[in-house]
Structure formats: C-alpha cells, structure tokens
PDB file of N, CA, C, O and CB in Angstrom:
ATOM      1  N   UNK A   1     -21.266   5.524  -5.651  1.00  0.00           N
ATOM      2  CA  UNK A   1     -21.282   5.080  -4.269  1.00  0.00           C
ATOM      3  C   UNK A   1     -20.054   5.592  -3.523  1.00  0.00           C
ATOM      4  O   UNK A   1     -20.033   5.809  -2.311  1.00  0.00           O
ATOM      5  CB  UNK A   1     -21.350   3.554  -4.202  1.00  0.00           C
ATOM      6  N   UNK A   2     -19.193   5.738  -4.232  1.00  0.00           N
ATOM      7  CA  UNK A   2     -17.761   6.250  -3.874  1.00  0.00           C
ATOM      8  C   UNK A   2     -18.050   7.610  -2.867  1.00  0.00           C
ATOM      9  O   UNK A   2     -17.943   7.859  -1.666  1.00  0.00           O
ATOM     10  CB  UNK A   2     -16.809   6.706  -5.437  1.00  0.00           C
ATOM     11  N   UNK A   3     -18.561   8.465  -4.329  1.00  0.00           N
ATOM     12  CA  UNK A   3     -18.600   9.833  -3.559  1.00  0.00           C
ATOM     13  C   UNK A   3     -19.618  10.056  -2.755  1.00  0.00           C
ATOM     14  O   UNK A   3     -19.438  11.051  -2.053  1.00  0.00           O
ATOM     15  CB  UNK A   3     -18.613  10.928  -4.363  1.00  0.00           C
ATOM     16  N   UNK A   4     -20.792   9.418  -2.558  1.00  0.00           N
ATOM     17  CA  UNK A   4     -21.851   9.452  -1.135  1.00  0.00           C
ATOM     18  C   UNK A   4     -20.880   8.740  -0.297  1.00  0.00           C
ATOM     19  O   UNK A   4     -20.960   9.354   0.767  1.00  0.00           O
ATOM     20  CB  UNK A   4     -23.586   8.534  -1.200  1.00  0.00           C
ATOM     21  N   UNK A   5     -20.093   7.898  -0.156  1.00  0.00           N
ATOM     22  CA  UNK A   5     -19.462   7.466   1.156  1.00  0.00           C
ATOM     23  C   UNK A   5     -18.197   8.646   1.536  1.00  0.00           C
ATOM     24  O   UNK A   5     -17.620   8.482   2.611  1.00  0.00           O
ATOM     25  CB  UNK A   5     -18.789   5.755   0.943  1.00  0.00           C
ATOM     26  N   UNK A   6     -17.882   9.527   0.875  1.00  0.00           N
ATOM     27  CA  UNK A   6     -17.398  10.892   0.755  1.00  0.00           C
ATOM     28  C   UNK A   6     -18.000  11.607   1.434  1.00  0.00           C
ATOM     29  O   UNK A   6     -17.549  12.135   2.450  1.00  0.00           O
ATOM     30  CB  UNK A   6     -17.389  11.429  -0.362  1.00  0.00           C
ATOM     31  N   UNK A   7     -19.264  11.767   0.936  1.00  0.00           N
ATOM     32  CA  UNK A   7     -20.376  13.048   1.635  1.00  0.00           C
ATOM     33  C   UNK A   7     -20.268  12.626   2.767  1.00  0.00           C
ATOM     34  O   UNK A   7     -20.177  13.596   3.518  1.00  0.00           O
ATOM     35  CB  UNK A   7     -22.082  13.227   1.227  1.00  0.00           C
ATOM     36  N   UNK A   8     -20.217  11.432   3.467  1.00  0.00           N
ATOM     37  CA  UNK A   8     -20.600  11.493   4.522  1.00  0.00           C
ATOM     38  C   UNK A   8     -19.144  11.250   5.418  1.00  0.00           C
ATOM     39  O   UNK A   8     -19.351  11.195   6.630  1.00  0.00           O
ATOM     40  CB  UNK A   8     -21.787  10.564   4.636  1.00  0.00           C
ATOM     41  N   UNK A   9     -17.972  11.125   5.078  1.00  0.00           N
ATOM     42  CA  UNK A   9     -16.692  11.145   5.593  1.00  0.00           C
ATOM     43  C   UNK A   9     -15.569   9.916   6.260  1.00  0.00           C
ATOM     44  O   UNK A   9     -14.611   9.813   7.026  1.00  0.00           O
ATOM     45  CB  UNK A   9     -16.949  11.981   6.456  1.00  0.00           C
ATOM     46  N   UNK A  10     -16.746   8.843   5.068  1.00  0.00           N
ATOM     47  CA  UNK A  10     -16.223   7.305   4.669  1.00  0.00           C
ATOM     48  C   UNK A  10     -15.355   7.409   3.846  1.00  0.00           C
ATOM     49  O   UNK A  10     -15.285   8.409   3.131  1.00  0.00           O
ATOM     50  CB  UNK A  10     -17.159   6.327   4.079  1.00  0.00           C
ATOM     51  N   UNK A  11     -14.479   6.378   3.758  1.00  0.00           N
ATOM     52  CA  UNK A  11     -13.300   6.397   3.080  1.00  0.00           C
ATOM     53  C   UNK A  11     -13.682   5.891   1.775  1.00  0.00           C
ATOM     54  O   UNK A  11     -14.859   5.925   1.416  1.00  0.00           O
ATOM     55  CB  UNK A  11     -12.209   5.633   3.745  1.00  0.00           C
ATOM     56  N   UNK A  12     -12.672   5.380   0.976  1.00  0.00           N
ATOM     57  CA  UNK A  12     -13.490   4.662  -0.427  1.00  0.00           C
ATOM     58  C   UNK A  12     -13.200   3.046  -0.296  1.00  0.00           C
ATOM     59  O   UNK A  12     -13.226   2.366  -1.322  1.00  0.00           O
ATOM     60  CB  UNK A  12     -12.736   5.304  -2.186  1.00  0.00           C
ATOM     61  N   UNK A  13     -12.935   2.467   0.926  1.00  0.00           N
ATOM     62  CA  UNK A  13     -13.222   1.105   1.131  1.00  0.00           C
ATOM     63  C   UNK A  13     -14.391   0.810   1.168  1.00  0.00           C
ATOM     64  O   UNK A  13     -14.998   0.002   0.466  1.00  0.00           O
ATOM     65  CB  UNK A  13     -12.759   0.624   2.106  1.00  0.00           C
ATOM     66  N   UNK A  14     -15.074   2.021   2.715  1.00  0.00           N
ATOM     67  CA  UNK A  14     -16.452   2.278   2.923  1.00  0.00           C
ATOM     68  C   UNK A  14     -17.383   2.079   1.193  1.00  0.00           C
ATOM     69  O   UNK A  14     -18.407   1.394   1.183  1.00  0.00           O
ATOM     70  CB  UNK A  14     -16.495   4.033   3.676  1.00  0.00           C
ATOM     71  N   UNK A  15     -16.967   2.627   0.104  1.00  0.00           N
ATOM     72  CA  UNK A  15     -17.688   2.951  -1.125  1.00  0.00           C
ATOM     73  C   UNK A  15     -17.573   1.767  -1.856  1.00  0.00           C
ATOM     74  O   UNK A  15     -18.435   1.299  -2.600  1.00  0.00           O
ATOM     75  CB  UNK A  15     -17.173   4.165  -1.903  1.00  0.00           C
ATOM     76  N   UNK A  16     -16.624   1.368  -1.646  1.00  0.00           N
ATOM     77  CA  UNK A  16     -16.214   0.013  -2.702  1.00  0.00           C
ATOM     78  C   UNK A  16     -17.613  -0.888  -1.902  1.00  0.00           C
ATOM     79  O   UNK A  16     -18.484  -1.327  -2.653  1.00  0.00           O
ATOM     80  CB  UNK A  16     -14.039  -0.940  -2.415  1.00  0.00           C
ATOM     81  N   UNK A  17     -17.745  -1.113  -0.389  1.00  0.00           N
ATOM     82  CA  UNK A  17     -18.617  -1.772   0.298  1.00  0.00           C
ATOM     83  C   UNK A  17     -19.654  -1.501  -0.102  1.00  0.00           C
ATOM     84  O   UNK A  17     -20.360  -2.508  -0.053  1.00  0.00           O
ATOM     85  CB  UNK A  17     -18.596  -1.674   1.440  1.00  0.00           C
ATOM     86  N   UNK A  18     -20.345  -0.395  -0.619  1.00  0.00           N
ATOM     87  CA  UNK A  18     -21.828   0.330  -0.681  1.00  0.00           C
ATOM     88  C   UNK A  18     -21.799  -0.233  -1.913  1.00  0.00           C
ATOM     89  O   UNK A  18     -22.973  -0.492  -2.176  1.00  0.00           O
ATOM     90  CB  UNK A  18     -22.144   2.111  -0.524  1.00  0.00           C
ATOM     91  N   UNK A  19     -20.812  -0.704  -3.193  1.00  0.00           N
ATOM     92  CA  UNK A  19     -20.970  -1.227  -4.430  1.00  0.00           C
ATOM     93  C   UNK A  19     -21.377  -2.749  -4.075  1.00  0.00           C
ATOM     94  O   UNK A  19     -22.232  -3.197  -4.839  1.00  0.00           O
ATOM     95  CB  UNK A  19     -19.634  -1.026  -5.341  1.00  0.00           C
ATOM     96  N   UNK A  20     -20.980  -3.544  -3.169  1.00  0.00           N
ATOM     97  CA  UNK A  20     -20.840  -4.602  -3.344  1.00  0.00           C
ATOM     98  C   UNK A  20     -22.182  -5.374  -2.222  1.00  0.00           C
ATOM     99  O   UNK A  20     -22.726  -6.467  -2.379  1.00  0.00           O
ATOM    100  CB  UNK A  20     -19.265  -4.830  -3.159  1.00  0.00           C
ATOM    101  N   UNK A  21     -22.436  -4.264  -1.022  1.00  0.00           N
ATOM    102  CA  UNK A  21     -23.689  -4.700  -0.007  1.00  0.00           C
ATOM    103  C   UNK A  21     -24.464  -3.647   0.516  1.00  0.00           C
ATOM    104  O   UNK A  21     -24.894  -3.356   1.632  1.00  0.00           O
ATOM    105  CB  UNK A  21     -23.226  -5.441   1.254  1.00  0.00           C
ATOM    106  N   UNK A  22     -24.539  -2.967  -1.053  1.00  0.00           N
ATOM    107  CA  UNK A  22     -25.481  -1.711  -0.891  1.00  0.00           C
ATOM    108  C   UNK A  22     -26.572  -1.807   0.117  1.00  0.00           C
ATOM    109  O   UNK A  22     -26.791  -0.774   0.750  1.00  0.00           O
ATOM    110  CB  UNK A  22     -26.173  -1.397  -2.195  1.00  0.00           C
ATOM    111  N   UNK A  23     -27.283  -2.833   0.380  1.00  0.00           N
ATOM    112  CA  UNK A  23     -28.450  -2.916   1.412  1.00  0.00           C
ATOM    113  C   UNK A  23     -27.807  -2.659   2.722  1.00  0.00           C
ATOM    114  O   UNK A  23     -28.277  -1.702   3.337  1.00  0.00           O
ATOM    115  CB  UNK A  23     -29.242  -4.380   1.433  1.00  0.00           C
ATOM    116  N   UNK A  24     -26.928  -3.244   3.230  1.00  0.00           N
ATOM    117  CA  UNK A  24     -26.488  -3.574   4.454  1.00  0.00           C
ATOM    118  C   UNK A  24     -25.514  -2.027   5.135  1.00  0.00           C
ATOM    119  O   UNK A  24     -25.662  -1.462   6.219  1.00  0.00           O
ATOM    120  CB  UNK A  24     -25.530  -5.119   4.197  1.00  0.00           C
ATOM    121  N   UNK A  25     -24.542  -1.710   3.998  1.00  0.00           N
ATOM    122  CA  UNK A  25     -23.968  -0.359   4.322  1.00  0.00           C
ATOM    123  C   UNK A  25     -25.004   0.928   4.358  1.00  0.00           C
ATOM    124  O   UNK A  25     -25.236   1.669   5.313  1.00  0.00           O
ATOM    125  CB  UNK A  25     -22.867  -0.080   3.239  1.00  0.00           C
ATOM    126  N   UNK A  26     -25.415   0.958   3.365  1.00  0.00           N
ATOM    127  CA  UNK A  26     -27.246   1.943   3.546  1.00  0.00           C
ATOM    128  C   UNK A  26     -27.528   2.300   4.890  1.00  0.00           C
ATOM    129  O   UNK A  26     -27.394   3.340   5.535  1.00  0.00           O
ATOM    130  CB  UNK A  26     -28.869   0.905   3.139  1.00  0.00           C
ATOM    131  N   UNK A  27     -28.039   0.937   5.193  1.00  0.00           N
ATOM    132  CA  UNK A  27     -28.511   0.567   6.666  1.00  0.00           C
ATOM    133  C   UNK A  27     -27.270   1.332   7.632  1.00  0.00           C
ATOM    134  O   UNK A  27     -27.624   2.125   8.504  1.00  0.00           O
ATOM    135  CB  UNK A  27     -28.585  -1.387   6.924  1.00  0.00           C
ATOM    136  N   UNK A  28     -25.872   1.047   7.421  1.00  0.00           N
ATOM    137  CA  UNK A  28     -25.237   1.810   8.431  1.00  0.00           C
ATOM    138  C   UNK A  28     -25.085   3.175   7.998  1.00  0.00           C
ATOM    139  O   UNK A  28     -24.728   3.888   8.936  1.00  0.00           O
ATOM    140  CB  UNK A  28     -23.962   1.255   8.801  1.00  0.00           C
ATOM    141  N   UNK A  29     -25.193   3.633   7.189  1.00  0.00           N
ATOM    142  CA  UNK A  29     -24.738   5.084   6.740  1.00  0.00           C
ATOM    143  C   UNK A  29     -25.956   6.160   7.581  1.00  0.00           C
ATOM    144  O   UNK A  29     -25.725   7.269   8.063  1.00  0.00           O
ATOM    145  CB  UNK A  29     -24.814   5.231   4.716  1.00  0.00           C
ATOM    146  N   UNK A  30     -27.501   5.289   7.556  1.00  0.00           N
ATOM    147  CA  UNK A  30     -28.871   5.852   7.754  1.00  0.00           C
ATOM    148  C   UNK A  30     -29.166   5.094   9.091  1.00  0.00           C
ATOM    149  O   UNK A  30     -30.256   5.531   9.458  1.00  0.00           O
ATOM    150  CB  UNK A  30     -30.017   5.548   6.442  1.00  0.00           C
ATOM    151  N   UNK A  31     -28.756   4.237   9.930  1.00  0.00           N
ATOM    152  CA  UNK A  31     -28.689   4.585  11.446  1.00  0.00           C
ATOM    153  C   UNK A  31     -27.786   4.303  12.480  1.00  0.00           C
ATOM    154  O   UNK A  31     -28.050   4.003  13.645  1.00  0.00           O
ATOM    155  CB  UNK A  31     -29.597   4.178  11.943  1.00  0.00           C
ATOM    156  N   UNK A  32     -25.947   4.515  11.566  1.00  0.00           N
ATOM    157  CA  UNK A  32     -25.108   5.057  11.921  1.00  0.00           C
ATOM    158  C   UNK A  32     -24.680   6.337  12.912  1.00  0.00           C
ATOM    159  O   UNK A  32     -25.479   6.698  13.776  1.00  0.00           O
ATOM    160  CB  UNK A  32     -24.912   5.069  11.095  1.00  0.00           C
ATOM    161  N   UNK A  33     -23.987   6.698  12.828  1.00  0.00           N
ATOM    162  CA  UNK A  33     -23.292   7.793  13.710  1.00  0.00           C
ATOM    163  C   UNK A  33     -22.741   8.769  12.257  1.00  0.00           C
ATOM    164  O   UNK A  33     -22.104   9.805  12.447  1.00  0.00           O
ATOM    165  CB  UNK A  33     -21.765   7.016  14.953  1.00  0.00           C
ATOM    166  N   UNK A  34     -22.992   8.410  11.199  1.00  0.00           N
ATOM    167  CA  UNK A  34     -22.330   9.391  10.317  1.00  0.00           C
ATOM    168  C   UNK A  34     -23.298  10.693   9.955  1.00  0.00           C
ATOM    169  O   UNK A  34     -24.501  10.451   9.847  1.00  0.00           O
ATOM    170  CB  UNK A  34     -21.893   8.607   8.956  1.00  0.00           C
ATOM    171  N   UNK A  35     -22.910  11.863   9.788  1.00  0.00           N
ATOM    172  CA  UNK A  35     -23.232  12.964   9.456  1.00  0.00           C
ATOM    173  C   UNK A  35     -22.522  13.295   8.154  1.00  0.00           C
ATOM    174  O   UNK A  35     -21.378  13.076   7.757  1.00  0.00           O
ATOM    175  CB  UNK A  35     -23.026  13.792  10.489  1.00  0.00           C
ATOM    176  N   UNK A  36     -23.684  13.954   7.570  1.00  0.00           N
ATOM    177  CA  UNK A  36     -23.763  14.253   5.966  1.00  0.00           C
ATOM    178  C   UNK A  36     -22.659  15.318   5.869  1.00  0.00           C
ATOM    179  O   UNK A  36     -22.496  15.761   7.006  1.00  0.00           O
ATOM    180  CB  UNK A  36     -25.382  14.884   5.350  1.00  0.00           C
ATOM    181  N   UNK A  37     -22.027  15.776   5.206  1.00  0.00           N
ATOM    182  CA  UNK A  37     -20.779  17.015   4.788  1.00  0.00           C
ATOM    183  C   UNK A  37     -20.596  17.345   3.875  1.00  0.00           C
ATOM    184  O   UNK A  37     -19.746  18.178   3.560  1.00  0.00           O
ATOM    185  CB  UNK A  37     -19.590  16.921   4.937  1.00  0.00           C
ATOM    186  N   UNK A  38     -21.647  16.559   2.898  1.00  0.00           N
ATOM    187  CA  UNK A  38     -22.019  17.130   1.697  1.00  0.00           C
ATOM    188  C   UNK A  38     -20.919  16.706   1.173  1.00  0.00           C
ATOM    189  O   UNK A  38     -19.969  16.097   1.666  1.00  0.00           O
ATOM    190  CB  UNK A  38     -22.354  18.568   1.571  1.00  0.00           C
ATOM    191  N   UNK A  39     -21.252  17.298  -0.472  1.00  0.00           N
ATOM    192  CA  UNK A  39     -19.803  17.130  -1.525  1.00  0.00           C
ATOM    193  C   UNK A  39     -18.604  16.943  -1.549  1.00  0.00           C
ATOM    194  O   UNK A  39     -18.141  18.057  -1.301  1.00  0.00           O
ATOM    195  CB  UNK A  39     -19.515  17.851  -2.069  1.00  0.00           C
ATOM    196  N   UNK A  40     -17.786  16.261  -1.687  1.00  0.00           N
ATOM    197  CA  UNK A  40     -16.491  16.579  -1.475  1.00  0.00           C
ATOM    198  C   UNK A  40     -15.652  16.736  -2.827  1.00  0.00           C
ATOM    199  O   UNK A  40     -15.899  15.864  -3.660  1.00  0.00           O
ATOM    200  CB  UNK A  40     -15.939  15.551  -0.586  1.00  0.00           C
ATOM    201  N   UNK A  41     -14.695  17.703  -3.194  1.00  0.00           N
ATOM    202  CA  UNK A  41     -14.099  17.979  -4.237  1.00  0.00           C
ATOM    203  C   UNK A  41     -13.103  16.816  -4.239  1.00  0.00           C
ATOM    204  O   UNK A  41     -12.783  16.214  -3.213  1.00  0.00           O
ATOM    205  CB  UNK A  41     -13.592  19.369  -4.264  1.00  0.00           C
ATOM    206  N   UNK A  42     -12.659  16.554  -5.403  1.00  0.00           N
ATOM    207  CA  UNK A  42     -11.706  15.785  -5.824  1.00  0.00           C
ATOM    208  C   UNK A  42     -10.608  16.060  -6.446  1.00  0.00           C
ATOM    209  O   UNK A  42      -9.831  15.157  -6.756  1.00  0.00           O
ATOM    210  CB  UNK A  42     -12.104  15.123  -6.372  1.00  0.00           C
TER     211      UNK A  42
END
C-alpha cells in the first residue's frame, strides 16, 4: 500500500492510511485529484 500511495505521489502517511482504511483512501486515490506516476524507485 506504501508504494501505490508512491505511484501516485502520496506520502507514506497517505500508505500507512490505505493499510488501515483501505476502503475509504481507495475512494480518494480513484476520485481524487491524484494522477498515477507510476513506480517509484527506492
């Protein structure tokens, strides 16, 4: 969840959130304002 909140140029609070209210962050990631950027190296 970490690194999809990456792809899209969320921080890893954002990811820790997608672990804990995966339904609800989903929902903002998919009709949000965020754009995909793909992979990010680590």
């Amino acid at each position: 969840m970490i690194k999809l909140a990456h792809a899209f140029g969320k921080s890893t609070g954002f990811g820790v959130d997608l672990i804990f209210l995966s339904p609800i962050f989903m929902l903002i990631l998919g009709f949000g304002g965020a754009t995909y950027e793909g992979p990010q190296e680590m």
